[in-house]
KOLRO-356423 format. One record per residue (C-alpha): residue number from 1; chain; x, y, z; residue in three letters. Coordinates in steps of 0.2 Angstrom, whole numbers, plus 2048, in hexadecimal, padded with zeros to 3 digits. Each point is the difference from the previous one (the first is absolute). Example, Ala and Ser with C-alpha at 12.3 -4.5 7.8 and 13.67 -1.06 7.14 Angstrom:
<1,"A",<83E,7EA,827>,"ala"> <2,"A",<806,811,7FD>,"ser"> 
END
This chain:
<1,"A",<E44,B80,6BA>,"unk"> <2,"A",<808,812,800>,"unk"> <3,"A",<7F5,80E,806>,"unk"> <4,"A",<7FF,80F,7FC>,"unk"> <5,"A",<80B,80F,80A>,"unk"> <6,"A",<7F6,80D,808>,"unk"> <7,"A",<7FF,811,7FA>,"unk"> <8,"A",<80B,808,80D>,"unk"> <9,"A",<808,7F0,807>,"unk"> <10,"A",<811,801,80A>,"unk"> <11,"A",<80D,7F5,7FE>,"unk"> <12,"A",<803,7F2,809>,"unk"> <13,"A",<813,807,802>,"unk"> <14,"A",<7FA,811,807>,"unk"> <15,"A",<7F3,7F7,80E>,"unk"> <16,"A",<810,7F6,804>,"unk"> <17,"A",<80E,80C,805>,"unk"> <18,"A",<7F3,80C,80B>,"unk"> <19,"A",<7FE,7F2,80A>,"unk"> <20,"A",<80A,800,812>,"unk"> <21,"A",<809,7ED,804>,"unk"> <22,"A",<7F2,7F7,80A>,"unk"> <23,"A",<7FD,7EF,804>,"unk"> <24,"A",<7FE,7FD,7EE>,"unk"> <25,"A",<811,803,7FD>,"unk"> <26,"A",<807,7F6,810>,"unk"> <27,"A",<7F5,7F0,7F9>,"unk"> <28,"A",<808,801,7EE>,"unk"> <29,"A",<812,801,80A>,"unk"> <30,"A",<7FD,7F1,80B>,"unk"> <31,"A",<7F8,7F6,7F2>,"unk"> <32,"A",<80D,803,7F2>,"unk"> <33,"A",<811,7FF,80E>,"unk"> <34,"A",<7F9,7F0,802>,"unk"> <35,"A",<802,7F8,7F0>,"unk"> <36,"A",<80F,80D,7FC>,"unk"> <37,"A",<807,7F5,80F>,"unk"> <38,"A",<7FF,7EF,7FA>,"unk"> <39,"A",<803,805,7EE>,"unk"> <40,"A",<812,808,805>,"unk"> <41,"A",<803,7F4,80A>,"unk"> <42,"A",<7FE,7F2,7F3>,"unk"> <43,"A",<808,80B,7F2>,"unk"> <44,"A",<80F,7FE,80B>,"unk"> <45,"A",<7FD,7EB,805>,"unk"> <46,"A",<80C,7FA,7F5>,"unk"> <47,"A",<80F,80A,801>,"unk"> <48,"A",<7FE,7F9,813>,"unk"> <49,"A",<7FE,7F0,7FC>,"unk"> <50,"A",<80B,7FE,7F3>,"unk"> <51,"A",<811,7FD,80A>,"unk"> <52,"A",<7F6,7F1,808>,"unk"> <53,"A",<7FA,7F9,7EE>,"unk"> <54,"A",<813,800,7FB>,"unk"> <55,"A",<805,7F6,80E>,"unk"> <56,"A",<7F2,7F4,7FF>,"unk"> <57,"A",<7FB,7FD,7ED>,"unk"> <58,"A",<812,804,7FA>,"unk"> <59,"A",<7FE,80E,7F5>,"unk"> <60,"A",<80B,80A,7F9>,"unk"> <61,"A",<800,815,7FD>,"unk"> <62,"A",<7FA,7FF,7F0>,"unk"> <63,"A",<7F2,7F7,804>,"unk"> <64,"A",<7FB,80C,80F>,"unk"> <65,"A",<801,80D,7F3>,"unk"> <66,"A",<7F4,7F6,7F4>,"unk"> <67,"A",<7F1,7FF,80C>,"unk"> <68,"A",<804,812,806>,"unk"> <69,"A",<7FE,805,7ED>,"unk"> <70,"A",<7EE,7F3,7FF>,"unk"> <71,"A",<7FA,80C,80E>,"unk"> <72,"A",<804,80D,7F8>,"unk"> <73,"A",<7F9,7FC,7EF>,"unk"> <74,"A",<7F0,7FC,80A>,"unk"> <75,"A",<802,812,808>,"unk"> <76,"A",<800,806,7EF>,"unk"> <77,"A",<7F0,7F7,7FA>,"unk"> <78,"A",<7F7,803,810>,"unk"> <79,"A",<802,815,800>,"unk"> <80,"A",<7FB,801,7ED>,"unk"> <81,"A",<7F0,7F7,802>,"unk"> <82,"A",<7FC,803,811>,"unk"> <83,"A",<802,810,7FB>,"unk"> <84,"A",<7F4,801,7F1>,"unk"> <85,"A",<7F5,7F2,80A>,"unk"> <86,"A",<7FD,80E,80E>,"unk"> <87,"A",<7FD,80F,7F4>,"unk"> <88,"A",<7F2,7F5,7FA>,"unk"> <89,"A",<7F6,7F7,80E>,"unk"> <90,"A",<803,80C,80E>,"unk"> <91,"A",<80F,802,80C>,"unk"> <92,"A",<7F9,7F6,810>,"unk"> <93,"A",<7F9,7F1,7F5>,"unk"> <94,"A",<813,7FF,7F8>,"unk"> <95,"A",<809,801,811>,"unk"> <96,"A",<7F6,7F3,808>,"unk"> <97,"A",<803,7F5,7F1>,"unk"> <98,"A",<811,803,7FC>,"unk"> <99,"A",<802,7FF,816>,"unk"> <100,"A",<7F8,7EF,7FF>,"unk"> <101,"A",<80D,7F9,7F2>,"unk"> <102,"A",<80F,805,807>,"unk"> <103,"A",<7FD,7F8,811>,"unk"> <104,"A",<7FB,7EF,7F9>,"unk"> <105,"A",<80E,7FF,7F4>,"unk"> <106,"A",<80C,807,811>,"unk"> <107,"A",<7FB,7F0,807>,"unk"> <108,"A",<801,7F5,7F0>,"unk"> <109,"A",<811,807,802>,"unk"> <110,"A",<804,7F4,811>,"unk"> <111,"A",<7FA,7F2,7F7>,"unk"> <112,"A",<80B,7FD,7F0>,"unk"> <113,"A",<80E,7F2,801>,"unk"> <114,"A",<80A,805,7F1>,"unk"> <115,"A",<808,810,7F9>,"unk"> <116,"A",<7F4,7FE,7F2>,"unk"> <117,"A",<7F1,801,80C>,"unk"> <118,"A",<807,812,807>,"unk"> <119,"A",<805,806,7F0>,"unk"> <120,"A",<7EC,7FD,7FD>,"unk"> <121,"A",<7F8,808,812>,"unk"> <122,"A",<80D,80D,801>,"unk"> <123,"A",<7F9,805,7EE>,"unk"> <124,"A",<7EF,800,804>,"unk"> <125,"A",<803,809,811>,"unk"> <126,"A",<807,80D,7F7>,"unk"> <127,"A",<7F1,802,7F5>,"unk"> <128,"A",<7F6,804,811>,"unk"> <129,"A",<80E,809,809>,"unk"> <130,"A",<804,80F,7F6>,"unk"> <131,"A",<7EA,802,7F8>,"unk"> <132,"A",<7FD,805,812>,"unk"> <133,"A",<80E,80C,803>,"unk"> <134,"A",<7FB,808,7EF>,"unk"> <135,"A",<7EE,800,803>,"unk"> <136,"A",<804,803,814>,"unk"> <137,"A",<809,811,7FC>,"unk"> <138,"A",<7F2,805,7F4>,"unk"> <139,"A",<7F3,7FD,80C>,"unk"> <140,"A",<809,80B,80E>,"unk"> <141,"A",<804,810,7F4>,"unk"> <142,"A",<7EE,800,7FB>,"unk"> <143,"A",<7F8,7FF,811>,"unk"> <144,"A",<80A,80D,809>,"unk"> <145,"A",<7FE,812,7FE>,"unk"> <146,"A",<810,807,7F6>,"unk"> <147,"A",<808,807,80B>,"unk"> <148,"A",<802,7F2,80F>,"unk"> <149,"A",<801,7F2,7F1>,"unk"> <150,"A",<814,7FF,7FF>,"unk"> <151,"A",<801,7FF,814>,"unk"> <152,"A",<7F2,7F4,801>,"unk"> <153,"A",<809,7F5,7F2>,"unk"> <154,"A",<80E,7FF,80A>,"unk"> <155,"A",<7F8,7FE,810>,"unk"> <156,"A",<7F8,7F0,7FA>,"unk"> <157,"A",<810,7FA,7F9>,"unk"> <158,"A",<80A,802,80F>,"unk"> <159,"A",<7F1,7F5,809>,"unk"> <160,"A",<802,7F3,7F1>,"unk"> <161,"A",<815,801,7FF>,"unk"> <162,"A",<7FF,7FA,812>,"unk"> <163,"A",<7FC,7EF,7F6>,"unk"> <164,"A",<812,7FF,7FB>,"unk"> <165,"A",<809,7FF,811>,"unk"> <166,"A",<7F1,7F5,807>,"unk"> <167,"A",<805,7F6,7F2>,"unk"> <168,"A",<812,7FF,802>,"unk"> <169,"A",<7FD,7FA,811>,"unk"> <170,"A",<7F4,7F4,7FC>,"unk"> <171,"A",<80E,7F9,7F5>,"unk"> <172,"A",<80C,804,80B>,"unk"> <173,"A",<7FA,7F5,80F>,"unk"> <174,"A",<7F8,7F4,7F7>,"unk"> <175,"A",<80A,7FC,7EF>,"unk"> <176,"A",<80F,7F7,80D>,"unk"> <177,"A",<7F3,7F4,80B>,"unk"> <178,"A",<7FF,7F6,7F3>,"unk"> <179,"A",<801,7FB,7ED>,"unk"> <180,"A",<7EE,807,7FD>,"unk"> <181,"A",<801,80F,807>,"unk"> <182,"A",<7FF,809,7F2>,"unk"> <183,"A",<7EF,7FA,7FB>,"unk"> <184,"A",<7FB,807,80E>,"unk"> <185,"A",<806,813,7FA>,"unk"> <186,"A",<7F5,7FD,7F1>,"unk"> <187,"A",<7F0,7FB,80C>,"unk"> <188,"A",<802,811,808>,"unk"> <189,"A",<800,80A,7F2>,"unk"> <190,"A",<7EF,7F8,7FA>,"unk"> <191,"A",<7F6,807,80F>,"unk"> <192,"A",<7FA,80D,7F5>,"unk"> <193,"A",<7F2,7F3,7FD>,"unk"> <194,"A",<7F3,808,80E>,"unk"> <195,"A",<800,811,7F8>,"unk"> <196,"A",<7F0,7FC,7F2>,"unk"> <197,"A",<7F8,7FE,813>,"unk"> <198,"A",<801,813,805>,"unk"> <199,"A",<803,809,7F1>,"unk"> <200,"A",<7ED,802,7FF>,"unk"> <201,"A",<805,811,80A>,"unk"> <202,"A",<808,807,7F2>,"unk"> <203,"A",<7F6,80B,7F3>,"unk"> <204,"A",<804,800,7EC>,"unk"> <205,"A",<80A,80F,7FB>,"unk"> <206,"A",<7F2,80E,7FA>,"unk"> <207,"A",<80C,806,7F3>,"unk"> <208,"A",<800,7EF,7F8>,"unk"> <209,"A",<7EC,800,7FF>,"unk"> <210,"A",<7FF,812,7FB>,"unk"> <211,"A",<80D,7FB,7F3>,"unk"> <212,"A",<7F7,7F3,7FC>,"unk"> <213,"A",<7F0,80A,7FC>,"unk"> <214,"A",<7F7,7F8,810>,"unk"> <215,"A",<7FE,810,809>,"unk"> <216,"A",<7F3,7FB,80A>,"unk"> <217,"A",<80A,7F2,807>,"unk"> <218,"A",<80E,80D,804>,"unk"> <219,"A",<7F2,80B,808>,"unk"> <220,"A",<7FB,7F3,80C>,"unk"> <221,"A",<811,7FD,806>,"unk"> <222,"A",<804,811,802>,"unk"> <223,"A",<7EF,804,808>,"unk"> <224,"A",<805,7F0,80E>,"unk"> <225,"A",<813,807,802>,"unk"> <226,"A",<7FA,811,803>,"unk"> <227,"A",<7F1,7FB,80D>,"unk"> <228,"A",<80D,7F8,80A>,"unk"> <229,"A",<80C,80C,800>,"unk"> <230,"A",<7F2,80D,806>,"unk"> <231,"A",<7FB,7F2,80E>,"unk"> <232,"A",<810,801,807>,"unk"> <233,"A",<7FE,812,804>,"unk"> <234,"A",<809,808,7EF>,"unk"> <235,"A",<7FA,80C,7F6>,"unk"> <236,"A",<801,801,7EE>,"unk"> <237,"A",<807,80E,7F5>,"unk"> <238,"A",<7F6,805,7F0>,"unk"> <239,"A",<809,7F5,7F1>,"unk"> <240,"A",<806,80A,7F2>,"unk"> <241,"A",<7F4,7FE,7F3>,"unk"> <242,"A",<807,7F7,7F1>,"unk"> <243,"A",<7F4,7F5,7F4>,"unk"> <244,"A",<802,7EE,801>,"unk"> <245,"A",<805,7FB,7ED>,"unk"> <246,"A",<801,7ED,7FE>,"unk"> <247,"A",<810,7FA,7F5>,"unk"> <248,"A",<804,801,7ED>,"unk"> <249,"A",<80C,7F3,7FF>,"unk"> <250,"A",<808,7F3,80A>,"unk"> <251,"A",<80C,7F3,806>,"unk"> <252,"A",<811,7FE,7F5>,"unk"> <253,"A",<7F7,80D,7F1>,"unk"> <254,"A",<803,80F,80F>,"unk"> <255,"A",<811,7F9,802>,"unk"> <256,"A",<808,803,7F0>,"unk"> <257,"A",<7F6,80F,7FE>,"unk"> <258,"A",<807,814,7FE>,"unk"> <259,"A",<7FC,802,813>,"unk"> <260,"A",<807,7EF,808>,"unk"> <261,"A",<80B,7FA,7F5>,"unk"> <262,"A",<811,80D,807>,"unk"> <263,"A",<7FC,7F8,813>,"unk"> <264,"A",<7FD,7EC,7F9>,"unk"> <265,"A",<811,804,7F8>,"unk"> <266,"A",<809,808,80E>,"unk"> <267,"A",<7F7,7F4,80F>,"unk"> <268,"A",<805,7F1,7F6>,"unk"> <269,"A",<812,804,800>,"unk"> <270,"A",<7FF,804,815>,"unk"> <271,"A",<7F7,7F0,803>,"unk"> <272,"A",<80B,7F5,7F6>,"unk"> <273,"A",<811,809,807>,"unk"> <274,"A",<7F8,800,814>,"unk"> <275,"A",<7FB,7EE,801>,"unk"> <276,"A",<811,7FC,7F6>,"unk"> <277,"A",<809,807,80F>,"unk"> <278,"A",<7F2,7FD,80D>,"unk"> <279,"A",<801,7EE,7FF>,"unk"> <280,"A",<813,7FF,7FA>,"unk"> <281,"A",<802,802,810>,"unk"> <282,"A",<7F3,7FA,80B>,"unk"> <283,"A",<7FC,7F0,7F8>,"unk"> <284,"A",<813,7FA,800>,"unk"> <285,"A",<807,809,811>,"unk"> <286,"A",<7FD,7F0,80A>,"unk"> <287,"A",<806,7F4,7F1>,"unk"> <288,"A",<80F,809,7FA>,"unk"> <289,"A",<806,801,816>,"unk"> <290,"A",<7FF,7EF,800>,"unk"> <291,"A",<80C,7FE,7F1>,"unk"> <292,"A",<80B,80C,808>,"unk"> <293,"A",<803,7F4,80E>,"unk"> <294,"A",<7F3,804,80D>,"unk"> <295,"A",<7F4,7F1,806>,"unk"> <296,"A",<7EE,800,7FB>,"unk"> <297,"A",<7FB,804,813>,"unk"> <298,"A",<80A,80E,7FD>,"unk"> <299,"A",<7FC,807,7EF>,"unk"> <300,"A",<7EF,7FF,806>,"unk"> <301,"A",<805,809,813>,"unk"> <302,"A",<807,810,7F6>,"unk"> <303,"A",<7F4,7FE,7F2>,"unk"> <304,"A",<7F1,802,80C>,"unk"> <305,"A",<809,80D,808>,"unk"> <306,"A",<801,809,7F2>,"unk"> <307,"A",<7EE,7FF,7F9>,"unk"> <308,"A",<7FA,80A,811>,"unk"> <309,"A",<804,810,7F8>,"unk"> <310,"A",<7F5,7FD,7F1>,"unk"> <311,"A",<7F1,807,810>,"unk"> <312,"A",<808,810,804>,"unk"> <313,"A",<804,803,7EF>,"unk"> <314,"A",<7ED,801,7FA>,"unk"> <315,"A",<7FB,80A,811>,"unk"> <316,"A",<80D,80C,7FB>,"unk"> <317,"A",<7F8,802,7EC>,"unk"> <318,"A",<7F0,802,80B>,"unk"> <319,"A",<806,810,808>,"unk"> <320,"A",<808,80A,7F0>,"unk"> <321,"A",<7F5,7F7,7F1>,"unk"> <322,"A",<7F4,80D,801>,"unk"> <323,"A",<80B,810,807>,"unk"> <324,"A",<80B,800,7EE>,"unk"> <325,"A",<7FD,7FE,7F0>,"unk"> <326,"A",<803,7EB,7FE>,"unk"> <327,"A",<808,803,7EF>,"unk"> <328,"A",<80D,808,80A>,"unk"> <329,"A",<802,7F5,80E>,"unk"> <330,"A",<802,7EF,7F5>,"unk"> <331,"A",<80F,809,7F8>,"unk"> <332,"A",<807,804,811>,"unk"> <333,"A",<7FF,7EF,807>,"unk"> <334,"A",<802,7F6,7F1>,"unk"> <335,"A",<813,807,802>,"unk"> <336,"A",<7FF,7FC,813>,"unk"> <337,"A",<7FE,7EC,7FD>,"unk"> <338,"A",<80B,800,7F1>,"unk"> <339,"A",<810,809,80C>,"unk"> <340,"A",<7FB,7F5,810>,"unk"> <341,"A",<800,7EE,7F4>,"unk"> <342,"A",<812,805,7F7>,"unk"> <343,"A",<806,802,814>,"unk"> <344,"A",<7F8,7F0,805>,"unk"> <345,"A",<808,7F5,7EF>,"unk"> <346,"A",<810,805,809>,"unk"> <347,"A",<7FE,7FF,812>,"unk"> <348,"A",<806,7ED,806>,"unk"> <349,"A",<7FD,800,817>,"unk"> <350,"A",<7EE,7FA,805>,"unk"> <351,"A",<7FF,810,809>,"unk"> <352,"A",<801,80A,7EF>,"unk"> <353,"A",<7F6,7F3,7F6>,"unk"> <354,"A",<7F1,802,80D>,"unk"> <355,"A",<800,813,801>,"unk"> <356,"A",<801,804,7EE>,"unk"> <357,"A",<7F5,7F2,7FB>,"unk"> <358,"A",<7F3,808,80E>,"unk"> <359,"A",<803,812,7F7>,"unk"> <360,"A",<7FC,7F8,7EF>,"unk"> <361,"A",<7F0,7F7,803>,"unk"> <362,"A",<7FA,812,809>,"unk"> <363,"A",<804,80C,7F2>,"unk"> <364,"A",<7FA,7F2,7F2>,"unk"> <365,"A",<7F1,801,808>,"unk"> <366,"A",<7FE,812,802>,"unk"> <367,"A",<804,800,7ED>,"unk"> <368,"A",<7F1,7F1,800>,"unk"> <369,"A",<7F4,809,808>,"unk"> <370,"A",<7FF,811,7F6>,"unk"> <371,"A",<804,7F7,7EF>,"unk"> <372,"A",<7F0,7F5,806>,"unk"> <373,"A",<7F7,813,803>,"unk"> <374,"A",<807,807,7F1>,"unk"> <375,"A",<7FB,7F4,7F4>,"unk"> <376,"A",<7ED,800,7FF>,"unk"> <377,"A",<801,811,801>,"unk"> <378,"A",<807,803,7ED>,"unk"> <379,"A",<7F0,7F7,7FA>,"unk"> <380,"A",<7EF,804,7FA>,"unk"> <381,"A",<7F3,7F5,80B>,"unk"> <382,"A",<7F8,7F7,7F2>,"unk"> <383,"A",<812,7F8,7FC>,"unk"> <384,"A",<80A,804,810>,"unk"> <385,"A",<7FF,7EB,806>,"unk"> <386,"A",<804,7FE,7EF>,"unk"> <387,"A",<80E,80A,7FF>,"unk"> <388,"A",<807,7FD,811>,"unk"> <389,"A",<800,7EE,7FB>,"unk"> <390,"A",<80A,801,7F2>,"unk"> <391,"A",<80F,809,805>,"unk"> <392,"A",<7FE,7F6,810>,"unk"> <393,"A",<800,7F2,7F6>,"unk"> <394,"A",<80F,803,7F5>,"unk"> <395,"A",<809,804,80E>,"unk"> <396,"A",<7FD,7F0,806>,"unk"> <397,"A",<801,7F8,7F0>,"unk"> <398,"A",<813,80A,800>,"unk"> <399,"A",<806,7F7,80F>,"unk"> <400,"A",<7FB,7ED,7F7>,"unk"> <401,"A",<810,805,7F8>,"unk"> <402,"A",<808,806,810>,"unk"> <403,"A",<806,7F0,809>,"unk"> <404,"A",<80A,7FA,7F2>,"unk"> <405,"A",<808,80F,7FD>,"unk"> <406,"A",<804,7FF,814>,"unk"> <407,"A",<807,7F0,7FE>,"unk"> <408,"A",<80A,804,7F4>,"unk"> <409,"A",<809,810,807>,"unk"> <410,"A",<802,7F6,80F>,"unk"> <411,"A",<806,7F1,7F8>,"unk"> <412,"A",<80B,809,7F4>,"unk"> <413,"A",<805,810,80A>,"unk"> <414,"A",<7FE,7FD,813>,"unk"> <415,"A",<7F4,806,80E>,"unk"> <416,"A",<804,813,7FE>,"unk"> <417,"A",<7FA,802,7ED>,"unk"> <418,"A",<7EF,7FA,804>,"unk"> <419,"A",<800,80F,80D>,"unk"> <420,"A",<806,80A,7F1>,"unk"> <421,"A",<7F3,7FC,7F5>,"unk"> <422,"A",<7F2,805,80C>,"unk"> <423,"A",<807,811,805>,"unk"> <424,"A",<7FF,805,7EB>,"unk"> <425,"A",<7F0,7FA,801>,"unk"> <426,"A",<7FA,80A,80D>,"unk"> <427,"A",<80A,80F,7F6>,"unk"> <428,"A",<7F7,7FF,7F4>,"unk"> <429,"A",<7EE,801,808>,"unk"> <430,"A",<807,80E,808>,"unk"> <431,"A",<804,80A,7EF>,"unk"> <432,"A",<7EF,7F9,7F8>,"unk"> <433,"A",<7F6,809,80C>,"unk"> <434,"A",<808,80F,804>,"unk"> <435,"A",<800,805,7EF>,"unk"> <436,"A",<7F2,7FA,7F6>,"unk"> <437,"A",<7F1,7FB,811>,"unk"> <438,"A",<7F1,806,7FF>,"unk"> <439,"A",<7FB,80E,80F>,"unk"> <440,"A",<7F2,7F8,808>,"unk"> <441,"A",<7FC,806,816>,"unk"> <442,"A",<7F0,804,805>,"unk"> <443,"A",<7FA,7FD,7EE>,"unk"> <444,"A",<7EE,7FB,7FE>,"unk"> <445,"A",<800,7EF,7F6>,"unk"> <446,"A",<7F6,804,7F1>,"unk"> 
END
């Protein structure tokens, strides 16, 4: 049922960024690093396990490439609807569901015998994994005030990356015990499972209700936010007033209209070039070592050693996302990762190998962190899960395509042209940006 807006109504958006951070804020951090945690950490299961797989089922490259790619297709499928599914039931009912699927099918993944099986769960995993990052970042941007949404972003992010290296540990000292070790990688990354049991904390984003006509639902909420940032001793700021003005269109209509069809054009093209040269990299580091010679004990040492610096990397985005324009700052370090992954194709001590491969995962994840800010921001509210879905999701759906075309440059080329690859790719997310993205700090959404 849609209500009817009050005469002199103030938008959702204006209540929103008048409001100091307060406990309501530090609850939505804890809750979302949580599953950010375990999501990160099983988007990044299989590059650890896969050294072991090889030994133990026999496999070959190119069949490490094709269930990279089914987890990516799944990626794909998962954004898209997850996406749309959020724009339309609510952005806390769509995380707790799409939470729910990625963590059983995480676990499914520990019990397949066959390459088919994995092809299958990692697809399915997929689905769940990259619907709650979409609908994760969108939930964040519309809950914090604009102009602490970016740091807050990355803060959450550098609480969830810290899934990666717990990961790689987990893999690390558990993958050599014995020939089932890996399963146990995919067990951990299904402890997401608890979260439908405290995510009764969270509140549904007002802007979606108010989008959604439901205004009194929106009040509500903002009335219960409000009374307990006033209980913890705060005082509120008269909101600018701006009439609450329920949507016209929606969904994938907004996206190819005149107003969002520039930034689904230009986003689609970041997404696709950033998670071609995001996972280039960190999905093959610890494969492609152990073809160049080193054990798997030892691909797996210097591949956890490297995934560390994904943490710092996100606390660093936290501290200048909101100080510069973001539009800026993507160009700046987009070229950073693509200079620091040309240097580590060429480098050939374990020294080198570590410390580069440390520098990598940081700035990626600098890069991560604002893109992940950036993106909700260049969409209206009534299609901005929508919209962050799809050019997440071709991004994704980009990189189905990537592990063959790995194999092939390393196959036919050798280890440095992969590393050459990657570097253009990150070139050309730097050039994107700079010249055609969108200026969007301490804009209210809308």
């Amino acid at each position: 049922m849609i209500d009817v807006p009050p005469t002199h109504s103030t938008s959702a958006a204006a209540r929103l960024n008048r409001l100091p951070i307060s406990g309501v804020h530090r609850q939505i951090v804890v809750l979302l690093a949580y599953i950010f945690f375990f999501e990160l950490g099983d988007l990044n299961s299989f590059s650890f396990a896969a050294p072991a797989l090889r030994e133990h089922w026999h496999l070959s490259i190119a069949t490490i490439g094709r269930i990279t790619a089914a987890s990516f297709v799944g990626m794909f499928v998962g954004a898209t609807t997850g996406g749309w599914f959020s724009d339309r039931v609510g952005r806390k009912r769509a995380l707790i569901l799409v939470t729910m699927w990625y963590s059983a099918f995480s676990f499914l993944n520990a019990c397949v015998w066959n390459t088919a099986g994995l092809v299958a769960t990692r697809l399915l995993t997929g689905v769940g994994l990259s619907a709650m990052t979409v609908i994760g970042m969108t939930y964040i941007a519309e809950m914090f005030p604009a102009n602490r949404r970016g740091g807050y972003q990355a803060r959450i992010l550098t609480i969830g990356l810290c899934g990666i290296p717990a990961t790689a540990y987990v893999a690390r000292f558990l993958i050599p015990v014995a020939p089932w070790g890996w399963r146990a990688v995919f067990i951990w990354g299904s402890l997401a499972l608890l979260f439908p049991f405290v995510a009764g904390r969270l509140e549904e984003s007002p802007l979606w209700y108010e989008k959604h006509g439901r205004f009194a639902d929106a009040d509500a909420i903002l009335n219960r936010i409000e009374d307990r940032v006033r209980a913890e001793g705060h005082s509120l700021p008269p909101a600018l007033v701006a009439p609450a003005v329920a949507a016209q269109s929606s969904g994938f209509r907004e996206l190819v209209s005149r107003r969002s069809i520039g930034a689904t054009a230009l986003l689609m093209a970041v997404w696709m070039f950033q998670t071609l040269a995001f996972y280039g990299f960190n999905s093959w580091v610890p494969t492609l070592l152990a073809e160049r010679g080193f054990s798997i004990a030892r691909s797996l040492e210097q591949s956890s050693a490297m995934s560390i610096g994904a943490v710092p990397g996100a606390w660093i985005a936290s501290g200048i996302s909101d100080r510069w324009e973001r539009r800026t700052l993507i160009g700046i370090v987009s070229t950073l990762v693509g200079t620091l992954v040309m240097v580590y194709g060429l480098s050939d001590t374990t020294i080198a190998i570590v410390v580069l491969g440390f520098m990598v995962a940081m700035s990626q994840q600098i890069f991560s962190a604002l893109l992940y800010g950036y993106t909700p921001e260049c969409f209206p509210t009534e299609a901005r899960n929508t919209g962050a879905g799809v050019v997440y999701g071709m991004g994704r759906l980009a990189n189905a395509f990537g592990p063959f075309l790995v194999t092939h440059l390393f196959t036919t080329y050798g280890y440095t042209s992969v590393f050459e690859y990657i570097a253009v790719c990150w070139g050309c997310c730097a050039l994107l940006v700079t010249i055609f993205g969108p200026l969007t700090r301490g804009r209210s959404l809308v």
